[in-house]
C-alpha positions in Angstrom: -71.8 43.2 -11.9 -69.0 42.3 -14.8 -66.0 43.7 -14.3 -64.5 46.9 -16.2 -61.4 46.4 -18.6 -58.9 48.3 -16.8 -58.5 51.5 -18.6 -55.1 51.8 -20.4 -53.6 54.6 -18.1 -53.3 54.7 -14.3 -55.8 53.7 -12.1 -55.0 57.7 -10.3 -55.0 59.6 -13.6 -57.7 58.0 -14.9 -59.8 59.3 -11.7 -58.2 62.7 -12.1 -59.6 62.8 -15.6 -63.2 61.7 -14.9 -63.7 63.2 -11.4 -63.8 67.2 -13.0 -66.8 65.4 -15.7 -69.0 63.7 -12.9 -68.7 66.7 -10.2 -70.2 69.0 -13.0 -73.4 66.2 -13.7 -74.0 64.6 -10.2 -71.4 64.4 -7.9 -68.3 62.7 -8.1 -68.6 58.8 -9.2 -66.6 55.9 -7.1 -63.9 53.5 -8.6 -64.7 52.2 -12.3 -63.2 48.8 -11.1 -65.4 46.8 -8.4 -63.0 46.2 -5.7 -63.1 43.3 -3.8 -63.2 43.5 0.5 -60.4 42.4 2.3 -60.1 39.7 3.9 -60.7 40.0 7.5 -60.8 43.0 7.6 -63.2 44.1 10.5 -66.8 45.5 9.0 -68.1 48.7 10.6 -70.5 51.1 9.5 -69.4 54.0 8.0 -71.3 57.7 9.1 -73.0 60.3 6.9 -74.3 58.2 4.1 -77.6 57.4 2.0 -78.9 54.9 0.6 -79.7 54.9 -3.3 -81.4 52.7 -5.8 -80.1 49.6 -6.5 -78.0 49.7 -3.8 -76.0 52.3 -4.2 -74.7 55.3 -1.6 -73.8 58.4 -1.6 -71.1 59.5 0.5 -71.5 62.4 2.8 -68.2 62.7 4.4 -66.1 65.0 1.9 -67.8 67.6 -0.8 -67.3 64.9 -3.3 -70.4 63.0 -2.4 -69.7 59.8 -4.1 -71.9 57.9 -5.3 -71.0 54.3 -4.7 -72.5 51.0 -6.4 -72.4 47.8 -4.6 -69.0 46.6 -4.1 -67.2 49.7 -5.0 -65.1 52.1 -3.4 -65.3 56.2 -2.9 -62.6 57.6 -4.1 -60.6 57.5 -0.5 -60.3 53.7 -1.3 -61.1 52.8 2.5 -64.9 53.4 2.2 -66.8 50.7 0.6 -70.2 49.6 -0.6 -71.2 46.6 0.8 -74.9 45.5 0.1 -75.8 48.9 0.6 -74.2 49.3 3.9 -71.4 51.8 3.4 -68.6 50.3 5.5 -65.3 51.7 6.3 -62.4 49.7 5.9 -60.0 51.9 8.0 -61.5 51.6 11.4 -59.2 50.2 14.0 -56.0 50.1 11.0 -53.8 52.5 12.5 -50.7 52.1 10.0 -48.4 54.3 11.8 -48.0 55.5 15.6 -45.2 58.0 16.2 -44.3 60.5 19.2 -43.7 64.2 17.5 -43.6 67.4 19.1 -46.7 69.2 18.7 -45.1 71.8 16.9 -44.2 69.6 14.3 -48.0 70.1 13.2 -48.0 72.7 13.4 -48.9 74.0 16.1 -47.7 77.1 17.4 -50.3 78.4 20.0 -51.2 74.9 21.0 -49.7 73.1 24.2 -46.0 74.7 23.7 -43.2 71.8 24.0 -45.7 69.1 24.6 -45.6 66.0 22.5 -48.4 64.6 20.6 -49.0 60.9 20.3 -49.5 61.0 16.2 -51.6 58.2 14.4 -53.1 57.3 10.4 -54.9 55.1 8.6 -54.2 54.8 4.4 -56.1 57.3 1.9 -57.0 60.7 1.8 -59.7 62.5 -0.6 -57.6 64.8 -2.6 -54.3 63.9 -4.5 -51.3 66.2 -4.1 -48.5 65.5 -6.3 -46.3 67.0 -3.9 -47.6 64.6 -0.7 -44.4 63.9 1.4 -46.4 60.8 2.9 -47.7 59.4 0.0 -47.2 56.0 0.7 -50.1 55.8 2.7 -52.6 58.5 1.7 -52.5 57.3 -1.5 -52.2 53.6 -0.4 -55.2 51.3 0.1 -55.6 48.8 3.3 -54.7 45.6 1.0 -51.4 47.3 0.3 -50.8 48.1 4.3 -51.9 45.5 6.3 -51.7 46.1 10.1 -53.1 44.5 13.1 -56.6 45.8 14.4 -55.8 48.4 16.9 -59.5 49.7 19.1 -59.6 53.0 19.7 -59.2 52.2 23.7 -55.6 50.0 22.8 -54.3 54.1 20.9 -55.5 56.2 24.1 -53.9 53.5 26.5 -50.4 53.6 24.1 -50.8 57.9 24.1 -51.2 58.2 27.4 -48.5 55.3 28.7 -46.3 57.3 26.1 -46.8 60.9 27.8 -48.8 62.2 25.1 -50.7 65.5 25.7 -53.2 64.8 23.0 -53.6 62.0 20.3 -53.1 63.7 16.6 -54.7 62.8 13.5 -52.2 63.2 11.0 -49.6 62.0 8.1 -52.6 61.0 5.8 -56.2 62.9 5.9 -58.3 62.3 8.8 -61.5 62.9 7.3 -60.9 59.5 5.4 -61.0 57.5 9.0 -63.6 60.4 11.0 -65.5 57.2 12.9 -62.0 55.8 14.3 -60.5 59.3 14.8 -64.1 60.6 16.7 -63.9 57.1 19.0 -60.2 57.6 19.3 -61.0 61.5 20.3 -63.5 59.9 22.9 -61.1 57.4 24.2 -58.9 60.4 24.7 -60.6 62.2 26.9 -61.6 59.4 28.9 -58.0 58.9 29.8 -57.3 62.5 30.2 -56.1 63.5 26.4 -57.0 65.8 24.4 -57.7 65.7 20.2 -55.8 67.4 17.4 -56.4 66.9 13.9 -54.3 67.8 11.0 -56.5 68.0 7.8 -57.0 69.6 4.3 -59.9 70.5 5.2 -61.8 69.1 2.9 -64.9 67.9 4.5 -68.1 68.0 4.1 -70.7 70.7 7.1 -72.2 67.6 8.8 -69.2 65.6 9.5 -67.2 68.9 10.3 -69.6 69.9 12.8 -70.0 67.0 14.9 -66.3 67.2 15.2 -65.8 70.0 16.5 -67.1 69.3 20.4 -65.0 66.2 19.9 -61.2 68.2 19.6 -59.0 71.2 21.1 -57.7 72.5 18.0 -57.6 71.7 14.2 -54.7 72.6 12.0 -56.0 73.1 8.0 -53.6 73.1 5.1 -54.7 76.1 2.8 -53.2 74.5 -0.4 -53.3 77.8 -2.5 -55.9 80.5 -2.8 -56.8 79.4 -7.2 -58.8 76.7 -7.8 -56.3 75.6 -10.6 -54.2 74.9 -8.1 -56.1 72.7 -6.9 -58.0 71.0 -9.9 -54.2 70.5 -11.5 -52.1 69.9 -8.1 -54.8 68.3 -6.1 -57.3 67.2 -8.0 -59.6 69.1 -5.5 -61.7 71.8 -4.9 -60.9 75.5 -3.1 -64.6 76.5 -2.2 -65.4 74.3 0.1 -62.1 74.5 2.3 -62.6 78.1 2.5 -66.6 77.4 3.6 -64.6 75.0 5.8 -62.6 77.2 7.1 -65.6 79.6 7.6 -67.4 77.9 9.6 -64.2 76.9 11.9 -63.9 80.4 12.3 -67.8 80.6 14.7 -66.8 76.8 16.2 -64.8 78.1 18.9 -62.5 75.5 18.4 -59.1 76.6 18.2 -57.5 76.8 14.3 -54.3 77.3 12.8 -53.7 77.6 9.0 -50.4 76.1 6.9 -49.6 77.5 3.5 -47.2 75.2 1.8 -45.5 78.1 -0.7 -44.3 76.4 -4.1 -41.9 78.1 -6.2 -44.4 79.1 -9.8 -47.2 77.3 -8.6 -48.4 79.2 -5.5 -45.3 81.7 -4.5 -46.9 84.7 -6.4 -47.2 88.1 -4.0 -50.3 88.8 -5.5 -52.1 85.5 -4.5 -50.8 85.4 -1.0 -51.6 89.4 -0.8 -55.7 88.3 -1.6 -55.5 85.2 0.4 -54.0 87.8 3.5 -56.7 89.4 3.4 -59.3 87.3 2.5 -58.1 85.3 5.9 -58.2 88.7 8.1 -61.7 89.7 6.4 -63.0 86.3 7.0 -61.3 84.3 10.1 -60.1 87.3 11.9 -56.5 88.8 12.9 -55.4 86.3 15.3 -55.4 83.3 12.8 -51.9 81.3 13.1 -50.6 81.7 9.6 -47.3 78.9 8.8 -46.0 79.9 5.2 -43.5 76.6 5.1 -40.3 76.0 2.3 -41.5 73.5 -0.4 -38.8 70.7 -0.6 -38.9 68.1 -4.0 -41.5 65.4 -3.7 -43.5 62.6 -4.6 -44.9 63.8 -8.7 -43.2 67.2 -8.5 -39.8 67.2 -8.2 -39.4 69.1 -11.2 -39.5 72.1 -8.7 -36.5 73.6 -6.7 -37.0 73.8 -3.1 -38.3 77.4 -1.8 -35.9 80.1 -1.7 -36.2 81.4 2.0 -36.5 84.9 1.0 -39.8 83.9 -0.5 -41.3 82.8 2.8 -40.1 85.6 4.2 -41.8 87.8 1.9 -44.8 85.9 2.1 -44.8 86.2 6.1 -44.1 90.0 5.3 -46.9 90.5 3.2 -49.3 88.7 5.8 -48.3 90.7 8.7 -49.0 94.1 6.2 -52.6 92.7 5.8 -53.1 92.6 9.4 -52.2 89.0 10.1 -51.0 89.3 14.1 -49.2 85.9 13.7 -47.5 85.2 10.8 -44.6 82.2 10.8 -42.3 80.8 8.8 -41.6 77.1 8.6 -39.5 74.2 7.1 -36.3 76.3 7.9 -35.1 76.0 10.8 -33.2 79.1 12.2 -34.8 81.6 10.1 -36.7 84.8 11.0 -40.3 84.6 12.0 -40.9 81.1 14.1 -41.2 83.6 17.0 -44.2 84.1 18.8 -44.1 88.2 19.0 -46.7 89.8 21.6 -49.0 91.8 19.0 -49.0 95.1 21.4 -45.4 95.2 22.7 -43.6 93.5 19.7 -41.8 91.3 22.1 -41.4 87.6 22.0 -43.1 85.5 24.0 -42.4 82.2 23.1 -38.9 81.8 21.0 -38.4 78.6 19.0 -35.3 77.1 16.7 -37.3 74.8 14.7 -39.6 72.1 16.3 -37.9 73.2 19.7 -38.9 75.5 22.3 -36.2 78.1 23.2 -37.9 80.3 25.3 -41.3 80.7 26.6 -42.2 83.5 28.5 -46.0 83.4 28.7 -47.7 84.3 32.2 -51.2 82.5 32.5 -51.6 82.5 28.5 -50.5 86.3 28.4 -47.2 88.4 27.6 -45.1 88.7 30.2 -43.8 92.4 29.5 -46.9 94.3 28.9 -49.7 91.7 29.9 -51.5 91.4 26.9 -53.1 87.9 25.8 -52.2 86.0 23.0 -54.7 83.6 21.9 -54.2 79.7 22.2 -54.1 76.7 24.4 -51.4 77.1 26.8 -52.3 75.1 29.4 
């Protein structure tokens, strides 16, 4: 195959103009420019995939389906056509390892004060111009070399760190779902638990089989328009809320992160139909985190969140029968308490990341006896 002249914009914003085109025809097309494999870079098969003419895959592992010709790339950069074998190039290259409190996540109803050992690999399968760790999801493995690390070497590193679970985190996990479900194994075989930090933007099969795999699963909910996140994202709504659907009857444990964004997704009227559209669909007890937007990354055009918005948009969650509504990204302000939804009192207090107070009895409220849903042990 010749090579393609490379277009006369960005490599990123000439994908963000094509992918809307090719999602409406057939899917969403890999990289224009054939991109050579890495050198050394250890060759293992990628999951959910089929094989075309010629060929060429399509991608499973996301709702973009991809269709991939030999020696090209999905749009992740880190899955790659090789002969017709759809390889993954980010198995085993963790790029970052770090110790963060679980709430950090978050998680609020998940292991309270623990600390979760926290790994990545480079890409993701959306583009957020606001991405505070864009260096890597947006990265690809030539630009972030790192040693091979085995899924056994990051359970034996959690658990000689402490760790109550490993977390999949910083870029988006679906990108790297063969290391993270080998990893998850690992885990457990040394006593740890899973938790996985996503966009949710992945694809039933994948999502499925991943869900015996981890305790608890923590999806950004980008916005409630899908201009959002065509313009913002460069992704799709639908299928996150199907995602979060069918979270809802896995039994695994869920909690949901609105990042509120001054003009872009502050309005009362959108968090008032995404309220309810969470209650109607996911239930009540839902974790909801509306967090402050600080400047990042391609938007910094945009001030950081006025508090009293979050506060409002807490306010207007707990009106549409939300039981646990939180605010984030500030510490010390109103509503990163866990309140008892029968007595009103708090259960566990936090400033922050931090644990203040936790007055929880076997999983339940300590004044009137009620349980509050989670993983407390």
């Amino acid at each position: 195959m010749s090579a393609i002249a490379k277009p006369t914009i960005s490599r990123r914003e000439f994908i963000g103009a094509t992918c809307a085109a090719c999602a409406a025809a057939a899917g969403y097309r890999a990289w224009a420019e054939p991109a050579a494999p890495r050198p050394g870079a250890p060759s293992h098969e990628a999951l959910f995939y089929e094989t075309l003419a010629d060929k060429s895959v399509r991608c499973g592992i996301c709702p973009r389906h991809c269709v991939v010709p030999d020696g090209q790339r999905g749009y992740c950069r880190v899955r790659e056509n090789r002969g017709g074998r759809y390889s993954t190039l980010a198995y085993g290259q963790c790029c970052t390892a770090n110790m963060d409190p679980i709430e950090k996540k978050p998680f609020f109803h998940v292991y309270p004060g623990s600390k979760a050992f926290s790994i990545a690999t480079v890409g993701c399968n959306i583009h957020c111009k606001f991405c505070q760790n864009w260096d890597i999801s947006q990265a690809s493995p030539e630009t972030t070399p790192v040693p091979y690390r085995s899924p056994a070497e990051i359970a034996e590193a959690a658990h000689a760190a402490g760790a109550k679970a490993i977390a999949y985190t910083y870029s988006e996990p679906t990108v790297f779902y063969e290391y993270m479900a080998d990893c998850a194994r690992a885990g457990r075989e040394r006593g740890l638990e899973s938790i996985v930090v996503s966009n949710g933007f992945i694809a039933e099969a994948p999502q499925k089989a991943l869900f015996p795999l981890v305790k608890a699963i923590k999806i950004d909910l980008k916005a409630f328009t899908q201009s959002f996140y065509g313009d913002v994202c460069d992704g799709l709504l639908e299928p996150v809320l199907a995602s979060l659907k069918r979270l809802a009857d896995s039994g695994v444990w869920f909690e949901i992160v609105c990042l509120t964004i001054p003009t872009l997704n502050d309005g009362q009227d959108e968090t008032r139909r995404m309220a309810d559209w969470i209650v109607k669909e996911l239930g009540p007890n839902v974790p909801v985190h509306f967090s402050r937007y600080h400047p990042m990354y391609r938007l910094k055009n945009l001030p950081p969140t006025p508090p009293e918005t979050i506060l409002k948009a807490r306010s207007i969650a707990m009106e549409a029968g939300c039981h646990f509504a939180y605010t984030g990204n500030v510490p010390g302000l109103e509503g990163q308490d866990t309140l008892c939804p029968s007595c009103k009192k708090p259960v566990v207090r936090r400033y922050g990341n931090q644990i203040v107070e936790n007055t929880l009895k076997a999983g339940a409220c300590g004044a009137c006896g009620t349980r509050i849903p989670g993983i407390w042990g």
